[in-house]
Residue frames as qw, qx, qy, qz and C-alpha x, y, z in Angstrom:
[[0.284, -0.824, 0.278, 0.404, -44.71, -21.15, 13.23],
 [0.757, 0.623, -0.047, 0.188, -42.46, -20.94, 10.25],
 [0.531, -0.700, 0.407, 0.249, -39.18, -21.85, 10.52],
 [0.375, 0.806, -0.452, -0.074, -35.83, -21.69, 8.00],
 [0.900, -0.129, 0.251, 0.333, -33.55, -24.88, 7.02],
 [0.017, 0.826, -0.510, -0.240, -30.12, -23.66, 6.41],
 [0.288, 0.411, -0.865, 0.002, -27.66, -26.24, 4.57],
 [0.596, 0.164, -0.783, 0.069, -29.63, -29.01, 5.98],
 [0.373, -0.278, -0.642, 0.609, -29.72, -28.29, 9.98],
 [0.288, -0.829, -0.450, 0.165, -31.88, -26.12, 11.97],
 [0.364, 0.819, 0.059, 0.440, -31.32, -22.51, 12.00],
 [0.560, -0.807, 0.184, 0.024, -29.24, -22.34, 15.86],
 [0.913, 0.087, 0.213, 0.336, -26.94, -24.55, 14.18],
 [0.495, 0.319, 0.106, 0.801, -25.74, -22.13, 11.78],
 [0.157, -0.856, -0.064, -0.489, -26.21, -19.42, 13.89],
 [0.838, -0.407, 0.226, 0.284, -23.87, -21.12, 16.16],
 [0.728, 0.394, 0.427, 0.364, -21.72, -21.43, 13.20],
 [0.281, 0.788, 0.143, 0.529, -21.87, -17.94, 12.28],
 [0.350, -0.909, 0.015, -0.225, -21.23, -16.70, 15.66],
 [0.609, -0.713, 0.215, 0.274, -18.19, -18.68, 15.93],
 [0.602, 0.279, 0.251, 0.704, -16.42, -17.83, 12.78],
 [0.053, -0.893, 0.128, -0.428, -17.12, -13.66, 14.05],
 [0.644, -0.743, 0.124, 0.134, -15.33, -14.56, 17.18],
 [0.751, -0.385, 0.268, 0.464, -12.66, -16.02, 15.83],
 [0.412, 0.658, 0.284, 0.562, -12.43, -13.41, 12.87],
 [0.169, -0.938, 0.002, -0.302, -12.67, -11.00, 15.55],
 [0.745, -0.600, 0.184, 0.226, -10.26, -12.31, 17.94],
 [0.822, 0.161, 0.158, 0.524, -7.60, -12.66, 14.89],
 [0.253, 0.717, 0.155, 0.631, -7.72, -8.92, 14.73],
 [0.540, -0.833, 0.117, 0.013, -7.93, -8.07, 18.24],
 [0.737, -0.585, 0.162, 0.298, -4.63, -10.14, 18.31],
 [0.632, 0.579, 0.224, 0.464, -3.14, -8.27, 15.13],
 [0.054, -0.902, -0.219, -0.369, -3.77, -5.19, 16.53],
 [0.717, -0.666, 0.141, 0.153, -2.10, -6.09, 19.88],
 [0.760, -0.118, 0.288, 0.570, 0.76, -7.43, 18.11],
 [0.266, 0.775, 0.156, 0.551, 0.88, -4.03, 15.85],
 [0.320, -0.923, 0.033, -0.211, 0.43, -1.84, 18.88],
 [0.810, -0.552, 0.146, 0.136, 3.44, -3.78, 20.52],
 [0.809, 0.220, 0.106, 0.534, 5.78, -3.72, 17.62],
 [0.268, 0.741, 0.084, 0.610, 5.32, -0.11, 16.73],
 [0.555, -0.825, 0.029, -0.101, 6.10, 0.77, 20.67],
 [0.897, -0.022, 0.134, 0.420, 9.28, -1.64, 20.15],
 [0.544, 0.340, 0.030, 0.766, 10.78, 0.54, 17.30],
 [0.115, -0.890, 0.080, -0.433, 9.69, 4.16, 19.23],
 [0.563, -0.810, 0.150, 0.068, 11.61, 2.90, 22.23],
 [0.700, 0.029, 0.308, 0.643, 15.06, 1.55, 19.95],
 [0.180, 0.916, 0.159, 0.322, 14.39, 5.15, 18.43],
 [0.388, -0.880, 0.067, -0.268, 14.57, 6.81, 21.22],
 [0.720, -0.557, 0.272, 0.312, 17.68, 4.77, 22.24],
 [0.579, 0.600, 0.320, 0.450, 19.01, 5.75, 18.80],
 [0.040, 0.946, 0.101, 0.306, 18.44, 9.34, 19.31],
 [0.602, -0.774, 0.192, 0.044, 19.95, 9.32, 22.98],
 [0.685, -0.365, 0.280, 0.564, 23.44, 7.75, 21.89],
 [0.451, 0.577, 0.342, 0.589, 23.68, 9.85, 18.99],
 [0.078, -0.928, -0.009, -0.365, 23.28, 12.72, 20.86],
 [0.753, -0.604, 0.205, 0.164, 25.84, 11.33, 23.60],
 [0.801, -0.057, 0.247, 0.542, 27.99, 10.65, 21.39],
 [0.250, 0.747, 0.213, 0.578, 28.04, 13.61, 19.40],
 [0.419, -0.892, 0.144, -0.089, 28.12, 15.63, 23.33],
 [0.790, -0.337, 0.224, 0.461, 31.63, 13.20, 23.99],
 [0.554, 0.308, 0.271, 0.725, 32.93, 14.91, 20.74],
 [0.135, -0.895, -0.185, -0.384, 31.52, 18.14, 21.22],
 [0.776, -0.587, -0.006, 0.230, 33.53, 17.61, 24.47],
 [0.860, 0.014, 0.118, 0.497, 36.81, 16.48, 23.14],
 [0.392, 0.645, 0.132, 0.642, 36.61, 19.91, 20.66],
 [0.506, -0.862, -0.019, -0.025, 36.47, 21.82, 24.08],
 [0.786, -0.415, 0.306, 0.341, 39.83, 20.34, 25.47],
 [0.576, 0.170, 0.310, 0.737, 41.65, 20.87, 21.75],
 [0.061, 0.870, 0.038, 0.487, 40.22, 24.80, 21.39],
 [0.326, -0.919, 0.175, -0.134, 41.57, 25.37, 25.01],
 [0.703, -0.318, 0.194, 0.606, 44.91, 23.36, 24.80],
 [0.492, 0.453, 0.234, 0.706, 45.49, 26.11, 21.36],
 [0.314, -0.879, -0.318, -0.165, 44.17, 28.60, 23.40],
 [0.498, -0.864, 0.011, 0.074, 46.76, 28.51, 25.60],
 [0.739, -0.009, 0.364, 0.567, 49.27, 27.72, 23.16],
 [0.163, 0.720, 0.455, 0.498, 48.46, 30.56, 21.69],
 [0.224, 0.008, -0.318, 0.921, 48.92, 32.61, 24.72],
 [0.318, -0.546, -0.478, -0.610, 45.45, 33.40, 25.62],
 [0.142, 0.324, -0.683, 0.639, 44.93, 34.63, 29.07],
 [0.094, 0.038, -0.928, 0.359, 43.44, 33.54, 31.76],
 [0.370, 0.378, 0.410, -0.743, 40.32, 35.57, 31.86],
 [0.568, 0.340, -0.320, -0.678, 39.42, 34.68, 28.28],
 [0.277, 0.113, -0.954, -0.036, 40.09, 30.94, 29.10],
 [0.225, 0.238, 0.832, -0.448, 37.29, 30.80, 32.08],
 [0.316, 0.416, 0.158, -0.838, 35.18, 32.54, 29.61],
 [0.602, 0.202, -0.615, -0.468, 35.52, 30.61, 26.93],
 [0.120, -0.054, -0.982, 0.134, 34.95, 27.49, 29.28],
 [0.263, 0.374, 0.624, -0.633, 31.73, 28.97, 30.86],
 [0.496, 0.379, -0.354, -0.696, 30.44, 29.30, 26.94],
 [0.398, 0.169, -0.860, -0.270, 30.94, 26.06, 26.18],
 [0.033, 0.144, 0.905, -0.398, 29.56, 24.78, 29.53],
 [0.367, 0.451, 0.376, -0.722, 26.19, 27.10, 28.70],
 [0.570, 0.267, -0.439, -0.641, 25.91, 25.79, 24.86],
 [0.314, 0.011, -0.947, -0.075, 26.42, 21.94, 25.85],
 [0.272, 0.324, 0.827, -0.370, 23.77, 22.46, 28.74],
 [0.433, 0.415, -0.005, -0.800, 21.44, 24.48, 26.32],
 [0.409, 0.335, -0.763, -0.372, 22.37, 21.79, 23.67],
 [0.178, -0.005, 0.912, -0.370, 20.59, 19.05, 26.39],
 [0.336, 0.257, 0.446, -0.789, 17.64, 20.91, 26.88],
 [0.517, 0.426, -0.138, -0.729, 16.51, 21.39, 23.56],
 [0.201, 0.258, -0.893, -0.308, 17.77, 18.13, 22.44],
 [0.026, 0.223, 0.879, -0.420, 15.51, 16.36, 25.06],
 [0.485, 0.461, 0.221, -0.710, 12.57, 18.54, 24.14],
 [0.456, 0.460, -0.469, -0.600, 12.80, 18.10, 20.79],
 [0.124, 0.116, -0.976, 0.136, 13.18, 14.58, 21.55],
 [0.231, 0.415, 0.760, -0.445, 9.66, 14.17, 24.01],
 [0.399, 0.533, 0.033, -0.746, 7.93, 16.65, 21.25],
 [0.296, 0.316, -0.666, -0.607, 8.48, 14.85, 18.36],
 [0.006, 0.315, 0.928, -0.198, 6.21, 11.59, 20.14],
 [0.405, -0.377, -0.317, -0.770, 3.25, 13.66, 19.73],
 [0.618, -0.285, 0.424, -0.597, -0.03, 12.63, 22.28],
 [0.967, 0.012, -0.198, -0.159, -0.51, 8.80, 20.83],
 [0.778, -0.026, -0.495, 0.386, 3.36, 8.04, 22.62],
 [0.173, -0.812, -0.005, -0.557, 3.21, 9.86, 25.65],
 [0.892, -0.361, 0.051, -0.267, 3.18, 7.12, 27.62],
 [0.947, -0.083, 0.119, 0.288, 6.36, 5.79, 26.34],
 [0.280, 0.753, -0.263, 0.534, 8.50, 8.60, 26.60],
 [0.820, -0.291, -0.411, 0.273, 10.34, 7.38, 29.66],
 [0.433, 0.134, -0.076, 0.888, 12.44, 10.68, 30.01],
 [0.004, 0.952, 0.299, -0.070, 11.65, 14.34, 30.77],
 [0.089, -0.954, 0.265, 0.110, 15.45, 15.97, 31.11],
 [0.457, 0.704, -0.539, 0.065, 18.87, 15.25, 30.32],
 [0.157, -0.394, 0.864, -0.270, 19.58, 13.00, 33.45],
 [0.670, 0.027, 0.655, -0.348, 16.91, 10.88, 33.56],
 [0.808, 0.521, -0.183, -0.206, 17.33, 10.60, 29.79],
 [0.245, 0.600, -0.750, 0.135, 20.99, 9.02, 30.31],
 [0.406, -0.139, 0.890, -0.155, 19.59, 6.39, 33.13],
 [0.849, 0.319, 0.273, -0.320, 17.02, 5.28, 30.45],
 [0.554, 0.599, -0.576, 0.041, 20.43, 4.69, 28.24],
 [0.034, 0.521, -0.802, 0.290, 22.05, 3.21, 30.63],
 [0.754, -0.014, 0.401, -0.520, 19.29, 1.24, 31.49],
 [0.778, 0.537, 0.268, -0.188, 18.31, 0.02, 28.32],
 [0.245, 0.699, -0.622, -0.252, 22.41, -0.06, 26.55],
 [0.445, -0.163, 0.873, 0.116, 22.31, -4.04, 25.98],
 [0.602, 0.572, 0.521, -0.198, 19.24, -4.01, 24.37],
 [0.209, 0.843, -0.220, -0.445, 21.09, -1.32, 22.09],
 [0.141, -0.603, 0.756, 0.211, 23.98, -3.39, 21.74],
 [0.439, 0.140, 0.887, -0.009, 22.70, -6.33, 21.08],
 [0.555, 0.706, 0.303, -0.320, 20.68, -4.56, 18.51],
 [0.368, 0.856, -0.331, -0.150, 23.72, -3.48, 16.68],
 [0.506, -0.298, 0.803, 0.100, 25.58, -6.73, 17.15],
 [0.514, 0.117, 0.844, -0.098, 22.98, -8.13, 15.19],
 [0.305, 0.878, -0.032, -0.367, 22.74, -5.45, 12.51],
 [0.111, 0.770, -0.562, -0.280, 26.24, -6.07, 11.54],
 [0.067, -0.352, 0.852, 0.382, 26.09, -9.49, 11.35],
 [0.693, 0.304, 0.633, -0.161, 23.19, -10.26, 9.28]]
């Protein structure tokens, strides 16, 4: 039989050798990958808590402009029937203003974060804020002072 000296030693040796510098070449990537896969989930869910108070907040003000058109409204002498009307507008752009926000919101994840779109509608998008507002905070705590 004919048989191959590597470096000295028998050829299992470094076939030993060779198989465990692929594991651990392979493993270093396996655990790259992981640690990618985990980060890049990280920043889609701080997004996504991004998005959500931005859009809260932006709904509180949206609000606010409600309350100051109908106090001029009525300073103004505007009567009663054009006040409910103009309230039931506003009440049908802010819910319209949910919907789409929230869609746009779950659409923009495409099929590779599906999974981590925690939401489907305007309420269950607020308990995932509310859930998840420390983490927020604490994000922006630490924003401002580094």
């Amino acid at each position: 039989m004919f048989s191959v000296v590597f470096f000295g030693g028998n050829q299992m040796e470094f076939f030993l050798y060779f198989l465990v510098f692929v594991l651990g070449y392979t493993t270093c990537k396996l655990f790259y990958f992981m640690l990618g896969t985990r980060k890049s989930i990280q920043i889609v869910r701080l997004a996504q808590l991004v998005g959500l108070s931005i859009i809260a907040r932006s709904l509180e003000n949206f609000s606010h402009s409600k309350y100051y058109a109908m106090s001029v409204m009525k300073e103004s002498g505007e009567s009663d029937h054009n006040l409910d009307a103009f309230k039931y507008l506003h009440t049908e752009e802010l819910d319209r203003y949910k919907r789409k926000a929230i869609a746009e919101m779950i659409n923009v994840h495409g099929k590779i974060f599906d999974q981590v779109v925690d939401f489907d509608d305007w309420k269950s998008a607020m308990k995932y804020l509310e859930t998840n507002k420390q983490e927020f905070i604490d994000l922006m705590y630490r924003s401002t002072n580094d």
